[in-house]
Structure formats: C-alpha cells, structure tokens
N, C-alpha and C positions, 0 to 999 in steps of 0.2 A: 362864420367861424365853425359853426355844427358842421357843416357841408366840405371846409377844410380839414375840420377832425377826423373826419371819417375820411377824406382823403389821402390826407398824410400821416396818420394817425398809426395805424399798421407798421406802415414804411420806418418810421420812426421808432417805433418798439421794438423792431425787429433786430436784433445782434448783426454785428457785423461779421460778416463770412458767415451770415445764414444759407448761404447755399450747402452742399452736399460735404464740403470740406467743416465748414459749420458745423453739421448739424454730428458731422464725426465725431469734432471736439465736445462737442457738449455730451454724448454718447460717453467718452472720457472720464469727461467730473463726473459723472453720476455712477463711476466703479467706486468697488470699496478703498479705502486709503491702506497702502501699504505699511507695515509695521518697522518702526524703526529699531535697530539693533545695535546696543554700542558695540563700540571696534573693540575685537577679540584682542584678549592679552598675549602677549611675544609668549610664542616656545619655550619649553623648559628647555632647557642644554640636554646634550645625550647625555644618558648615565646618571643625569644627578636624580637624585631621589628629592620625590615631591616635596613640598613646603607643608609639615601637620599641621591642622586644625587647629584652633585656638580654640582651647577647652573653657566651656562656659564657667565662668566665676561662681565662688561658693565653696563651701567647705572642701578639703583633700578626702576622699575616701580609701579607703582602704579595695584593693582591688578583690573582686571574687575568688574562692578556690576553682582549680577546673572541675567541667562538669562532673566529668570523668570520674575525680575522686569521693568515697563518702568515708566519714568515721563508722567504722567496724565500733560492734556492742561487746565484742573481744573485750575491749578496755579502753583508758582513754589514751590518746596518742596511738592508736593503730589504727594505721591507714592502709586500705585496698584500693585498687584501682579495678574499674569495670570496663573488661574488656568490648569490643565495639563489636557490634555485627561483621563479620569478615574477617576479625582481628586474627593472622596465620601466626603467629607469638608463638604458641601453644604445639602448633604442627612441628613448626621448624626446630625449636628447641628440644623436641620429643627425637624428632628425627635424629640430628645430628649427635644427642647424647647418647646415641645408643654404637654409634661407632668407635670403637676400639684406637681409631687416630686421633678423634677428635678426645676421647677422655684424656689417651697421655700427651697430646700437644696443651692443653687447655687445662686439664688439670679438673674437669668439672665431672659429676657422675651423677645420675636421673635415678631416685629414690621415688616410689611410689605406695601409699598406702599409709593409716595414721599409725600401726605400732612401729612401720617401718622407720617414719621420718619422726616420730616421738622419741626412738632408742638414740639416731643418729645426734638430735639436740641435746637428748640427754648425756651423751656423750661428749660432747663439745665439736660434734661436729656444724662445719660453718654454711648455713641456710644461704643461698645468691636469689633464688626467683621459688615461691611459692606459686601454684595454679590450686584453685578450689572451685568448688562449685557451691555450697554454701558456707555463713560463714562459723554455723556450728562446727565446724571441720579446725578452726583455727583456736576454739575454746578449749579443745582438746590439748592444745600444743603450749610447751614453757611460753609465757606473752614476752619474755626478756629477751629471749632466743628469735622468734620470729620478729622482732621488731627490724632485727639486723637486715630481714630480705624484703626485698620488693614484694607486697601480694596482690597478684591479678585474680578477680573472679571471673569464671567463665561457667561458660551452660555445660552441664552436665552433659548433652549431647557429645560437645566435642572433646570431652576427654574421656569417654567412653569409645569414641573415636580411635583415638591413639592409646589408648589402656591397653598393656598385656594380660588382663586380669579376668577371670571370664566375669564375676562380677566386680566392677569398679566399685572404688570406696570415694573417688571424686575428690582426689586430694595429690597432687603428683609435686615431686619438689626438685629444684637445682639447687647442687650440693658442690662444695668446692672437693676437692678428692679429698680425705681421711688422710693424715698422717698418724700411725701408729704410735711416735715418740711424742703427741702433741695430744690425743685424746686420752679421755678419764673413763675407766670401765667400772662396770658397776662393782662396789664394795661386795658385795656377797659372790663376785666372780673372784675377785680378788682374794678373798679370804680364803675359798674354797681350792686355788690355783694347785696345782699338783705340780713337781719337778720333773712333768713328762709333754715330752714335745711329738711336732706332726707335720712331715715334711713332704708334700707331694711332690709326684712324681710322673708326668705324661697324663696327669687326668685332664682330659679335653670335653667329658662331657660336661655342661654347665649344669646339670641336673645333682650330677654324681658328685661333684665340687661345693656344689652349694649345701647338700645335703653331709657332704663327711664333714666341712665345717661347723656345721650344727651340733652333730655327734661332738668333736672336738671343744666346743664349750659345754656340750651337756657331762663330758667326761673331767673338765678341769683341767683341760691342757695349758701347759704356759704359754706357747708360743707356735702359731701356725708357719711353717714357711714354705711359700709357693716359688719352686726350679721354673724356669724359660721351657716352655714349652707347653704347657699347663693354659686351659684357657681362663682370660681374664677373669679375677675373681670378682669387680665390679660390673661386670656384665647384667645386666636386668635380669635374667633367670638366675645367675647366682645367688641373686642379692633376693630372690624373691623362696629359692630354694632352700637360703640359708636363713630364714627366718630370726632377720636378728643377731646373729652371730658375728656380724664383720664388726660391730661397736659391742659386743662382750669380751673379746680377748685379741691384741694381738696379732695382726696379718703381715708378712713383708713378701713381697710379691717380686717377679719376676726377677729371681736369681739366678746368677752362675753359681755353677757348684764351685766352682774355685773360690767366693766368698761364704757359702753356707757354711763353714767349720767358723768364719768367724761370728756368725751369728746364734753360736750354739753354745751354750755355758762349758764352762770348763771340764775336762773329765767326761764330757757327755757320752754316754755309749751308743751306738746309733746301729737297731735293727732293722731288719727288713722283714716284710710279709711277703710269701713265696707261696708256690705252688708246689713246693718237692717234699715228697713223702717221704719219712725215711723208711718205711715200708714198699717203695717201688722198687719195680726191676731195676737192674744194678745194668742193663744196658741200655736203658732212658733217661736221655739225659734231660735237665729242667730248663724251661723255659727262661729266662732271664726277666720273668714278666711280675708281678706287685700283686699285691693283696687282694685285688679285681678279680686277678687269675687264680685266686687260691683252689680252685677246683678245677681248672683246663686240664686238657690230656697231654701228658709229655710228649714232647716231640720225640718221631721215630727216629732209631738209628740209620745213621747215612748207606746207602747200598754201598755193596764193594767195588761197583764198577765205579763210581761217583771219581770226580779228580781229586787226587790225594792232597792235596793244598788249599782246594774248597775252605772258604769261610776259615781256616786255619789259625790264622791272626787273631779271630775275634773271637771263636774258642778257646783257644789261650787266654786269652787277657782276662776272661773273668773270673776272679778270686774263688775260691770255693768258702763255705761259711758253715760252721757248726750251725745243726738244722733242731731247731724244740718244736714241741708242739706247741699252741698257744699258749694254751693253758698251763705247761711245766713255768718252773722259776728262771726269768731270764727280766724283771723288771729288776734294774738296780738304779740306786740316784745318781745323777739325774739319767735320764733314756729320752730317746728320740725312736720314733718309728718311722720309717719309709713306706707310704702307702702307694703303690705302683696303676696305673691306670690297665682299663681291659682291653684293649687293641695292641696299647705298645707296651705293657708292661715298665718293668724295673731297667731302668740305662745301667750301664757299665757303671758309670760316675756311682750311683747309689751304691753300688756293692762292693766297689774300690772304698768308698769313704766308712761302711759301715766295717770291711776287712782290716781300715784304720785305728778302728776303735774297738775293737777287739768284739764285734757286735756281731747276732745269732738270726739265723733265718729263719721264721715263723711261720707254721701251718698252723691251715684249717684243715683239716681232716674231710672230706665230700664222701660219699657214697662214689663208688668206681662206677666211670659212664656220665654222673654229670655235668653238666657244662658249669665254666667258670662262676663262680659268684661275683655276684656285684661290686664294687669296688668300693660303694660308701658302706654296703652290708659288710664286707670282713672288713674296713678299714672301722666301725662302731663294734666290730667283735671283738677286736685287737685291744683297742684303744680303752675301753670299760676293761678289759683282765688287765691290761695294765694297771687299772686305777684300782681294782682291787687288789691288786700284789702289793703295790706301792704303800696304801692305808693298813695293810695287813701286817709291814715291814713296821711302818712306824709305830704302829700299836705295839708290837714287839719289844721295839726298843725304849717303849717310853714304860715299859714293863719292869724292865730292866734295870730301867735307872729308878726305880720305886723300890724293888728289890731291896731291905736294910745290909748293909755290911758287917757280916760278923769279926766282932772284935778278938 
C-alpha cells in the first residue's frame, strides 16, 4: 500500500488540467479579486436641474449675513459692504460720472470730499453709492441721510486712483442731480438772500464758473441762472471750485434765453458788466464781450478799404446801453447782472434782454494797456457793489419810515 501510495499518490493529488493550461488557470485565482460596482443611476434629462440634497435633520437656522458685509460703529443699522480685491465699481462709476452725457441721461453727479458731500445731505440732496476708505469718514455724515445709499469701503489706494484732488480726503459719493425746487438751503443763506440776481453768460471755463458761484453766495445773491453755452456747472472742477455753493443758493442751468425773463422776478432790471469806458475814443467801438473782458482793448475801427457790408447786420443789432461805472447808483430792486465770459464775451441775447429792462452797462475801470480781468474777479467786483447799494437803499428806507410825522 506504502509502495502504491507513493505510486499513485502524486497522480492523484494532482488537479486536473495540470499541465501548462493548468497551471495558467491556477496562475488566475491567485490575482487579486476584482471590485464590484453597483449599476450607475439613469441620466438626468438635459436641462433639468439636479435633485438637492436632503438637508440633515435638526433645528431651522437662520442663514449667515454675506461675508462681504459688516456693521459699521457709525451706528446701529449701518451697513458697509467691503469691496473685494479687483473690485472695478469704483473705476467705472468715477469714470462715467464725469461725462457730461452720462449726468443729463442718468440724472446722477460724483461729489467728492467730506464738506462737499456733508453740505449736499445737508441740503437734501439724495446720496445713491458712497465709496470710503475708512469708516471715520461716515461718522462725519447725517447717519439718517446716508443710510438711504449703498456704502462700499475701499483701499484708500484706489480712490486716490481716481481722485481729482491732489490730496484725497478718501470719501467720493453718487449723488442723484440736485433739483433747485426740491433742496433746503441753509437758514442763514436764506435770511441773508438779497433781491440781486446772477446770470451767466459763455463762461466755459470750469475754474472761472465755479469760483463766480462762490462769490455769488458769498454776496447773497437770490438766484444763479446759467444760459446754454456756459460749461456744465456739475462738472467735478466746478463743484470743487465752487466750494459749496451749488447746495447754498439756487442754480437752474442750461437756459434759453427766450425762458430766462421767466425765471426772473418781476420788474427785474437786468445789467451787464462791459468793457466800454465812457472815457474812450469815440471811434472804438466795444467789444460785445462780459465782465471777463472789463479791461480788453476795444476793437479797432474797420479800414476804409474793408467791404462796406462786412459784419453789418450784427453791428446793427446790438442795442446800445447807458454805460455807469460800477461803483455809481445803478442797483435798484430787484437787479440781475449779466457776467459775460473772457473768450466769447456778452451775446446779443444778453444786451437785447438787458436794453428790455431798461438795464445799465457796467465798468471796471483797468489801467490803459491791461489785459482783460478775469471773469469771476469782475463778476465778485460787481456783485459785492451790488450788495452794498442794495443794504445802503434799504437802510435808507427803513430810516425813513422811523422818521415821526409831524402833525
């Protein structure tokens, strides 16, 4: 049996298809076992949106504020938003408020600076986007008034970026435009108002604009009114040259002169500031040019060879006007002045309307030889002799009516 076991023994043990097909298969079982995978779920349909998550059981919470936002120490209920790295808001908005299309399609105007955008709220004028860079910048401001805008903080960086200002105050604002029948000017403007008015005339520079409106509240004028032609008085340099002035009194902007007499009190007499001496040659004739010009050199007389019809028409047409020096008596209640710009001067329109009202053309008197004065410089010379005639009449009259009556 020993002797058969070891015979057959082998043979026996041995798998069957132990040969080389064999010994494959067994090769086979001895890999790793492959992983089973359940059958993948059917496609969603095109378009439908996925099936959410089954939110884990447990109380409703209340969901987070964005990151984005924090409560400003302003006060409570003021909320800022922080601008993000990259955030172009700021650029863009800068950019296109400064376009003259974009204020009168939109209606919106870019205030920059704290007494600027402090007078404009104190006004009633309506905040849309505040930018800051910190948020002491907003403690400064009515909290009632800003709550109305959006405020974005940003890096000081990039509004020093876009700042016109050589040093930035870090506080830039979007302002819906101003309506003049709709804001509240300050009480001691009010009180002080005088029944003398201020009507430009081709002033184009924003310097010169910005600046004779200042004069204009510093003098108590009632009512500024800016003729077509005149550049925008919202312009960023206006608004930075008039320091304040567009929310103390009064602006209505971009007139025909065919409505300015209705925009002027009744009775109004309406002069002009001029270049014409009544001390000049009597064969120089005067420029047709404003308050700018109160010192240019009269234009020479025409040669005789010249075409006799030259310009004809428009020498004609312009009125001629009893001529005072400033300083004589020519403020009566109420008066308007025409301040004319230094390039184009006084239009026709002006001296046709003032020839209406029975109104006087105004020098400054210059040294012979100097060039024109500046336009907001005689338009603040004018404009204060006004207000002291004016204060001088009334004191007068209120003299007068003190005065007892003898019985």
């Amino acid at each position: 049996m020993a002797a058969l076991g070891r015979v057959w023994g082998p043979a026996l043990l041995r798998p069957r298809g132990a040969g080389p097909a064999g010994r494959r298969g067994v090769r086979a079982l001895r890999r790793s076992p492959v992983r089973v995978l359940p059958p993948a779920k059917k496609e969603e349909k095109a378009g439908a949106a996925p099936a959410p998550a089954e939110a884990p059981p447990g109380p409703r919470r209340e969901p987070p504020p964005p990151p984005a936002v924090e409560r400003s120490a302003a006060g409570p209920g003021l909320w800022y938003e922080k601008a993000a790295p990259g955030d172009r808001r700021l650029g863009k908005v800068v950019t296109i408020a400064k376009s003259k299309k974009f204020r009168d399609n939109h209606g919106k105007v870019l205030l920059e600076g704290q007494r600027l955008i402090k007078d404009a709220l104190e006004a009633g004028a309506v905040p849309q986007t505040l930018f800051f860079s910190t948020v002491g910048h907003l403690k400064e401001l009515p909290e009632a008034e800003i709550k109305r805008a959006s405020l974005v903080k940003v890096k000081f960086e990039d509004i020093k970026v876009w700042s016109d200002l050589v040093t930035p105050q870090g506080l830039l604002g979007i302002f819906a435009k101003p309506d003049h029948a709709k804001m509240s000017y300050p009480a001691a403007q009010l009180t002080n108002s005088l029944p003398l008015l201020l009507i430009c005339d081709n002033i184009r520079d924003p310097g010169n604009l910005g600046t004779i409106l200042r004069s204009a509240a510093g003098a108590g004028c009632e009512k500024v009114l800016i003729t077509k032609g005149c550049v925008d008085p919202w312009e960023p340099k206006v608004l930075r040259a008039g320091m304040g002035a567009h929310f103390r009194l009064p602006i209505v902007a971009n007139l025909d002169w065919e409505s300015v007499p209705s925009n002027l009190p009744a009775g109004t007499q309406v002069c002009v500031a001029d270049n014409k001496d009544p001390g000049a040659p009597a064969k120089a004739t005067s420029v047709p040019g404003g308050a700018g010009r109160a010192g240019s050199a009269p234009v020479k007389s025409r040669p005789e060879a010249a075409p006799e019809h030259e310009d004809e028409e428009e020498t004609a047409d312009i009125p001629e006007l009893a001529t005072l020096r400033y300083y004589e008596d020519w403020a009566r209640t109420p008066v308007a002045v025409v301040i004319g710009g230094e390039t184009h001067g006084l239009s026709a329109d002006a001296l046709h309307l003032a020839a209406s009202t029975g109104g006087r053309r105004l020098v400054i008197p210059v040294v012979p030889g100097v060039d024109s004065l500046n336009a907001a410089v005689a338009a603040a010379i004018v404009l204060f002799e006004g207000k002291r005639q004016l204060l001088r009449r009334h004191k007068q009259e209120d003299d007068r009516q003190k005065v007892p009556v003898a019985g």
